[in-house]
C-alpha positions in Angstrom: 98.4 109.9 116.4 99.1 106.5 117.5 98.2 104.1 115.1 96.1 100.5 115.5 99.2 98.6 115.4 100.5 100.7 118.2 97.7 100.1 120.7 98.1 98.2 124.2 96.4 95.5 124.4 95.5 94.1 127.5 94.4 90.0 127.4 93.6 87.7 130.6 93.2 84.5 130.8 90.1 82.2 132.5 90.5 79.9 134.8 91.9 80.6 137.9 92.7 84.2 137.0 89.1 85.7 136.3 87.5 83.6 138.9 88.5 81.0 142.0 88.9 77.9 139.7 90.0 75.7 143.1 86.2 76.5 144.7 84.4 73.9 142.0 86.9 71.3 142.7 87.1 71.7 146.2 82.8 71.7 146.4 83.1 68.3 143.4 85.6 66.0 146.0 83.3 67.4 149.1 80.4 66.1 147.8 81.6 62.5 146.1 84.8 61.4 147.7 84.4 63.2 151.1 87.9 63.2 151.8 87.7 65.7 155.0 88.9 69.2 155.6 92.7 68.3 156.3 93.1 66.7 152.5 95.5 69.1 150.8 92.5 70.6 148.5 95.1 73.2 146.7 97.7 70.6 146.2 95.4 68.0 144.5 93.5 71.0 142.1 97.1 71.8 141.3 97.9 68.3 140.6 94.7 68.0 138.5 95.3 70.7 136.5 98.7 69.2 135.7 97.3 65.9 134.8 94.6 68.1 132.9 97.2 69.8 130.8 99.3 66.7 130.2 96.9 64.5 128.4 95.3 67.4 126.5 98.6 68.2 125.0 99.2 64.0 124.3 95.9 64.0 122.8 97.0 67.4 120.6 95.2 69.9 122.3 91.4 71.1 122.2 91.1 72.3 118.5 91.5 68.5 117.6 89.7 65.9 116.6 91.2 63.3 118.6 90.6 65.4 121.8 86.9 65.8 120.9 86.8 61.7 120.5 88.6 61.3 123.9 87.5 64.5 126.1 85.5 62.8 128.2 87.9 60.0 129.0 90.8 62.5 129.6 88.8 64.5 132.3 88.4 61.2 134.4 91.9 60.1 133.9 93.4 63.5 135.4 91.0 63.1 138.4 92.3 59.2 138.6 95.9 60.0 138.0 96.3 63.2 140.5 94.1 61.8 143.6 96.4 58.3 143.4 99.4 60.7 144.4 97.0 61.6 147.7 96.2 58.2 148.1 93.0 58.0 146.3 92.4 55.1 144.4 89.5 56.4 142.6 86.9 53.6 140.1 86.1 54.6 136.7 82.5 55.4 137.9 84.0 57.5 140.8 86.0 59.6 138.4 83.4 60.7 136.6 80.7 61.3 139.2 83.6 63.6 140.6 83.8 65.0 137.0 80.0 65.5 136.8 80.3 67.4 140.1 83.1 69.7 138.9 81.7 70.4 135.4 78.4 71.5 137.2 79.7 73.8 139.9 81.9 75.6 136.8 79.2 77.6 136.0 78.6 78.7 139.3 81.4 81.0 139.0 81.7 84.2 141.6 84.7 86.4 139.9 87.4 87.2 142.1 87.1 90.6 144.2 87.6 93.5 141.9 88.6 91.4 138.6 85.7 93.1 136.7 85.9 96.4 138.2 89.7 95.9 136.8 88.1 94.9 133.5 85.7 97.4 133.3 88.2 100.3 134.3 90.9 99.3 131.4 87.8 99.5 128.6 86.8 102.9 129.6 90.4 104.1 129.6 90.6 103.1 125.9 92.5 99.5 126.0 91.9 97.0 123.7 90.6 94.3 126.4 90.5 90.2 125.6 90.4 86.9 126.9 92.9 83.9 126.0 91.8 80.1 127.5 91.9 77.0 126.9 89.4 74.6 126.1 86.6 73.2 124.2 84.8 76.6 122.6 81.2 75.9 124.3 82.9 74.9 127.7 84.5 77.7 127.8 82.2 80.1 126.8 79.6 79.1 129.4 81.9 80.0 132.3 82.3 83.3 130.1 78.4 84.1 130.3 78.1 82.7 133.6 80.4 85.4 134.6 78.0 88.0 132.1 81.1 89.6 130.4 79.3 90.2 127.5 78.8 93.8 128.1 82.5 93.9 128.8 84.5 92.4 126.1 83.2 91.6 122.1 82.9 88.1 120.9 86.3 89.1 118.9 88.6 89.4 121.4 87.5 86.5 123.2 89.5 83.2 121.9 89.3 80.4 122.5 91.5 77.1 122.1 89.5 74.6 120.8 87.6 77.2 118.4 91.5 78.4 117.1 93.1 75.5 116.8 96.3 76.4 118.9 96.0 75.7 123.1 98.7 77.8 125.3 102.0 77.4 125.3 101.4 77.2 122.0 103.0 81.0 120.3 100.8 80.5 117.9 97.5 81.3 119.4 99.0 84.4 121.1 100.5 85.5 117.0 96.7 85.0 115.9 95.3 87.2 118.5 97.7 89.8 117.1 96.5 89.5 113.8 93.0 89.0 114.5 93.2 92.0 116.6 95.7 94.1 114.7 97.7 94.5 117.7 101.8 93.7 117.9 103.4 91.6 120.1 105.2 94.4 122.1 102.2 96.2 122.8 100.6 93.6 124.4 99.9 92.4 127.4 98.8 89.2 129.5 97.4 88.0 132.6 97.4 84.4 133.8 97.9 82.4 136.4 99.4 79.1 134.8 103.5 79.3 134.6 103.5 76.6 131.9 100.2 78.1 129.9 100.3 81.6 130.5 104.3 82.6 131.6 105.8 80.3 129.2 103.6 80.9 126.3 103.4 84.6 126.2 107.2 85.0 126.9 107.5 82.7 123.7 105.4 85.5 121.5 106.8 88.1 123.1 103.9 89.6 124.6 104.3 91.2 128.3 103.5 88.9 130.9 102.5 89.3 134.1 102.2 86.2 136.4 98.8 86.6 138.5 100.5 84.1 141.5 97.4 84.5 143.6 98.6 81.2 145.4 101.7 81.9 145.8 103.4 78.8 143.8 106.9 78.6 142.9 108.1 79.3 139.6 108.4 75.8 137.3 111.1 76.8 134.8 114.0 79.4 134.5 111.4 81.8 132.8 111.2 85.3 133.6 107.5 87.0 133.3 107.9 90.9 133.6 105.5 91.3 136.7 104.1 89.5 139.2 100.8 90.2 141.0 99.0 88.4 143.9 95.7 89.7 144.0 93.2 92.3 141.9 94.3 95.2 143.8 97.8 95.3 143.0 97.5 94.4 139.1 95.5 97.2 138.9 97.9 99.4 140.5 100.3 97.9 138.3 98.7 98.0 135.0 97.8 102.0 135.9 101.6 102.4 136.4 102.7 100.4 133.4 99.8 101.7 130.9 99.8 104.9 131.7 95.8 105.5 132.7 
């Protein structure tokens, strides 16, 4: 009989993996800074992201108190700092009308084609099924009940940075999932669209990773993740072939 320790567990990120995170930021820089529809949208929302990433890890990540003091600021800054490399000089009040817009249009979330199907298909074969993200805990889980995953996955297995303490690449957030969920690191597996976040991280905890490159980006370090998927479809070919349901 397998044992608790022994079963797979099968853990996805948020943003941009569960749902098209590029759609609200696209719709926010439409509707404030009108930049037309030959400005490099993709580029920029990567860009953003980076910028995004960067100052919450200078500021300690989203389980701190200095990020709760500055959160507001940071997600400005990132909108500043990545639409000056498109030639954007963005104000202060600019920045965070643009921020108001994205922020608002988050919870407007349409999941990607068969990402819950996926989701559902893994919990009725048996899998221990969770979610891993970043960011402040009631952020967060508004995009998770906008996307009504409540009937899907517990509140346990859903964890989030800011409520942990620990943001990805951190290994530690991924070695508290395993103990909160009694799972071990060689049994597990994640889903994620971030190399930096999600590749990098999971490697580091050694978990399973498979990259969800939906965009098709290069990789950003010498990192190997064990799979690669580009769309729903094929990680749930893959996971069939690789879990055995």
């Amino acid at each position: 009989m397998t044992g608790q320790s022994e079963r797979k567990g099968i853990f996805f990120d948020v943003d941009d993996t569960l749902y098209d995170h590029l759609a609200p930021f696209r719709d926010a820089l439409r509707a404030i800074v009108q930049p037309g529809e030959s400005f490099p949208y993709e580029k920029a929302y990567h860009r953003m992201r980076y910028y995004s990433d960067r100052l919450s890890e200078e500021l300690g990540g989203a389980g701190t108190a200095a990020y709760g003091d500055a959160v507001e600021d940071m997600r400005t800054r990132r909108f500043q700092l990545a639409l000056a490399e498109f030639g954007i000089q963005l104000t202060r009040e600019e920045a965070e009308a643009v921020q108001r817009a994205y922020l608002g249009r988050q919870y407007e979330i349409t999941m990607f084609d068969g990402a819950r199907e996926l989701l559902q298909t893994l919990k009725d074969a048996g899998h221990l099924v969770g979610l891993i993200t970043n960011g402040p805990a009631d952020h967060q889980m508004n995009k998770i009940t906008a996307m009504m995953l409540g009937d899907l996955i517990p509140q346990e297995r859903i964890f989030v940075s800011g409520a942990v303490g620990w943001d990805k690449p951190d290994a530690r957030i991924f070695r508290h999932v395993n103990e909160r969920t009694g799972t071990m690191p060689e049994h597990c597996y994640y889903i994620g669209d971030s190399w930096r976040n999600d590749v990098v991280g999971a490697l580091a905890a050694g978990w399973h990773v498979i990259w969800f490159n939906h965009r098709g980006v290069e990789p950003e370090s010498e990192h190997k993740p064990h799979h690669v998927a580009t769309s729903y479809e094929e990680l749930g070919r893959m996971l069939n072939g690789l879990l055995g349901s």
